[in-house]
C-alpha positions in Angstrom: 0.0 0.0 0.0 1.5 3.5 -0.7 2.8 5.2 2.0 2.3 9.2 3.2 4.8 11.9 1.4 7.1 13.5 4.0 9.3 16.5 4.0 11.1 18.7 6.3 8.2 20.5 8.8 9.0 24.1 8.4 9.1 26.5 11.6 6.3 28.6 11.6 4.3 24.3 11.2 5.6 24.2 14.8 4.3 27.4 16.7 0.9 25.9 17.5 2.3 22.3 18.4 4.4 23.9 20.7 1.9 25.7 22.4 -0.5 22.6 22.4 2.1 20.1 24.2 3.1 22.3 26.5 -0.6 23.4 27.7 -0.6 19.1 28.0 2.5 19.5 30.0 1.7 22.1 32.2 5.3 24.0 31.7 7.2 25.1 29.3 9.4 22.5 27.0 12.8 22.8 27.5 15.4 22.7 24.4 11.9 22.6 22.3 14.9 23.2 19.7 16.1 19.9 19.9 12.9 18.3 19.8 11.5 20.4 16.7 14.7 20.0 14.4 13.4 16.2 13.8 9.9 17.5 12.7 8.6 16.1 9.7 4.9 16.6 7.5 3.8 13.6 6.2 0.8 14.0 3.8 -1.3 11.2 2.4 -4.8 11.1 0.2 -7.3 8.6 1.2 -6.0 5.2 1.4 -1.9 6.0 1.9 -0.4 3.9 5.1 1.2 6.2 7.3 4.0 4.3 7.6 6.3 3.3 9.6 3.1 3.7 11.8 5.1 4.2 15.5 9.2 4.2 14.3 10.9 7.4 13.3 13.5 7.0 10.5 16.2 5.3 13.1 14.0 2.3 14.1 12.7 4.0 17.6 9.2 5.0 18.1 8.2 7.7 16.6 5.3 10.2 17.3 2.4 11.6 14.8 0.3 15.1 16.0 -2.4 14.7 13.7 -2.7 18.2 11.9 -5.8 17.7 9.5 -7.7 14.7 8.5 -8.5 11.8 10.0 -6.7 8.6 10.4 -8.3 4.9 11.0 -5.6 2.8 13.4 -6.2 -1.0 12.3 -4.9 -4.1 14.5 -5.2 -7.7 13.8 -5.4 -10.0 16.5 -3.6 -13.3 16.9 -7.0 -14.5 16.0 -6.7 -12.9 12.6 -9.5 -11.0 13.2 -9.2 -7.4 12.2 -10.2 -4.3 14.2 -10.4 -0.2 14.3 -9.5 0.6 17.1 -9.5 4.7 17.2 -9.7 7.3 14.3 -7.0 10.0 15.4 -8.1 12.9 14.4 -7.2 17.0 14.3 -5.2 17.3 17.2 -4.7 14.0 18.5 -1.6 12.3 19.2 -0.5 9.0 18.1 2.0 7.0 19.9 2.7 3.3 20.8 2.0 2.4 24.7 5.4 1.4 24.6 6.9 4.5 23.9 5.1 6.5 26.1 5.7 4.1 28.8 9.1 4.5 28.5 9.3 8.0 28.0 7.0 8.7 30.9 9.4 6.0 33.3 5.8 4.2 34.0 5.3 0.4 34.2 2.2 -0.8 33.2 0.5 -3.4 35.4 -1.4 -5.0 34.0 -1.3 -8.3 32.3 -1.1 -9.0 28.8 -1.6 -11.7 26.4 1.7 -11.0 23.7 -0.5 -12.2 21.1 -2.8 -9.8 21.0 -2.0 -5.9 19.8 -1.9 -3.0 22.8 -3.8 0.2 22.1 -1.5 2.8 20.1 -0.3 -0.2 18.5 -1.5 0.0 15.3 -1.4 0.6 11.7 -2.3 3.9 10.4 -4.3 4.7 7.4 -5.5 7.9 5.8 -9.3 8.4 5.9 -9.9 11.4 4.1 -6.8 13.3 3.3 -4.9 13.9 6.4 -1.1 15.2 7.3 0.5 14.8 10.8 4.2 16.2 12.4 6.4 13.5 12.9 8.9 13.9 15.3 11.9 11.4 16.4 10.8 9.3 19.5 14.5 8.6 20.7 15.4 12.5 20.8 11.7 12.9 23.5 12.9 9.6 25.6 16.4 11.7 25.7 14.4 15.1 26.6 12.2 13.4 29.3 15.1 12.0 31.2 16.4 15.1 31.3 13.0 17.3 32.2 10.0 16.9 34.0 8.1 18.2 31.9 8.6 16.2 29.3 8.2 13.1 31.4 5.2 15.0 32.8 3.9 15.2 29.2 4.2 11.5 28.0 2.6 10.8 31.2 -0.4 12.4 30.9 -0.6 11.3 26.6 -0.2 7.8 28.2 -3.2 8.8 30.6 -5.3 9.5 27.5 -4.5 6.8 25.7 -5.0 4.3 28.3 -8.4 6.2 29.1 -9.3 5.9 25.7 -8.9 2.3 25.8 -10.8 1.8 28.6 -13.7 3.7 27.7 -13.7 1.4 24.4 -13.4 -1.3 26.5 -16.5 0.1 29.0 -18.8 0.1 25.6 -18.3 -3.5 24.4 -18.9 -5.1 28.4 -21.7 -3.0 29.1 -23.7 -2.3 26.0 -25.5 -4.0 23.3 -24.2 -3.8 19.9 -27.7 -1.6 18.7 -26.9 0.8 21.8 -22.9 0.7 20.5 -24.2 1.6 16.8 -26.6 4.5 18.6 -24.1 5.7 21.1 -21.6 6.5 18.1 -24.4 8.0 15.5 -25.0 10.2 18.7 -21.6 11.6 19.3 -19.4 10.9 16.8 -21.5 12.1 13.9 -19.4 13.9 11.8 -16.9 10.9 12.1 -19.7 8.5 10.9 -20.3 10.6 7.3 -16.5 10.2 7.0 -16.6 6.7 6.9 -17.5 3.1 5.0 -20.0 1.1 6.9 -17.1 -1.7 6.5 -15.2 0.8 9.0 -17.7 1.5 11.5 -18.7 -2.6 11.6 -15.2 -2.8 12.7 -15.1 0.0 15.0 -18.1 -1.2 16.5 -16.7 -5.1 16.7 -19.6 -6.3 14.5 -19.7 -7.2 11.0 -20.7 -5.3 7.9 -23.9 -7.9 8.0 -24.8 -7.1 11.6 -24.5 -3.8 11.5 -26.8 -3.7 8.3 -29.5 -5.6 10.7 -28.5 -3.8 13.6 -29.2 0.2 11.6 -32.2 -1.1 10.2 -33.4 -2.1 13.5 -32.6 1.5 14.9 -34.5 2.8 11.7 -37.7 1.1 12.4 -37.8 1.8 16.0 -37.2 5.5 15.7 -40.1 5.1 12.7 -42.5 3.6 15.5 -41.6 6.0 17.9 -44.4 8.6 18.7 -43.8 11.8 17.2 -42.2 14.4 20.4 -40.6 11.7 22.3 
């Protein structure tokens, strides 16, 4: 599959991500410098693999601010089953657990079966045309060793994405597919008009088939339902 175009991120790319992080971290960034020089713009049309999804251009981990567009991050299980798991988009960050694990000195306890993918751990593919900053994920372990507040930073994008995850997790225990289907239509509509039906089946954890039952379902009941309520 083709892959996003990069090129050198250009300064004035970087005011507003700087301003973003550090309202996440709470403090300034120190040598932001050092940080910014590895910035890149990757840019792809609908379709292009953001790839490598979570390495920089040294092997490490790499992380994508998501600039415009929206992105659909794809796992397959040991299974073989494939699933969405998010769609990053303007403004959100993308990052393997891993890395920001490390880079936040955390160990996760929790228990995990190495066959299956962890959240951030996915493969990244362009929804609607979509560019993100790339920046080197060796040079922000290096930086958050050195400061607290860029420790304090990947701490609290780690804190997201683990919330994220659970929230996910919190829909498929408690709710029934149909509410699942509703709950998204409800708040994540401008995401749904984005997006095949194949996508949201996945998303949901149902397939294209189910879902297909499970909207015309929803259609019928909201068709029965007296008018005002």
């Amino acid at each position: 599959m083709p892959s996003f175009r990069t090129r050198t991120a250009q300064p004035e790319e970087l005011l507003p991500v700087r301003r973003g992080l550090e309202r996440r971290a709470g403090a300034a960034l120190p040598e932001w410098d050092a940080f910014a020089a590895t910035a890149q713009l990757c840019s792809g049309a609908p379709g292009k693999l953001l790839s490598p999804a979570t390495k920089d251009a040294s092997g490490g981990p790499g992380i994508h601010l998501v600039t415009s567009g929206v992105l659909k991050a794809t796992v397959t299980t040991s299974a073989g089953r494939l699933r969405i798991m998010s769609f990053p988009r303007t403004g959100d960050i993308v990052a393997s657990l891993g890395f920001l694990a490390a880079a936040s000195q955390t160990t996760i306890p929790v228990s995990h079966d190495p066959g299956e993918p962890l959240p951030g751990d996915a493969k990244l593919t362009a929804v609607v045309a979509t560019t993100t900053l790339r920046f080197d994920g060796a040079v922000a372990i290096a930086l958050a060793e050195r400061h607290r507040a860029w420790s304090t930073l990947a701490l609290r994008l780690l804190m997201e994405l683990l919330l994220l995850r659970t929230f996910r997790l919190k829909d498929h225990l408690v709710l029934s597919a149909e509410e699942r289907y509703l709950k998204v239509l409800r708040e994540e509509a401008a995401l749904v008009r984005q997006i095949s039906q194949r996508d949201l089946a996945l998303y949901l954890g149902v397939t294209p088939e189910a879902l297909s039952r499970i909207a015309a379902r929803a259609r019928e009941r909201q068709r029965l339902q007296p008018a005002g309520e």
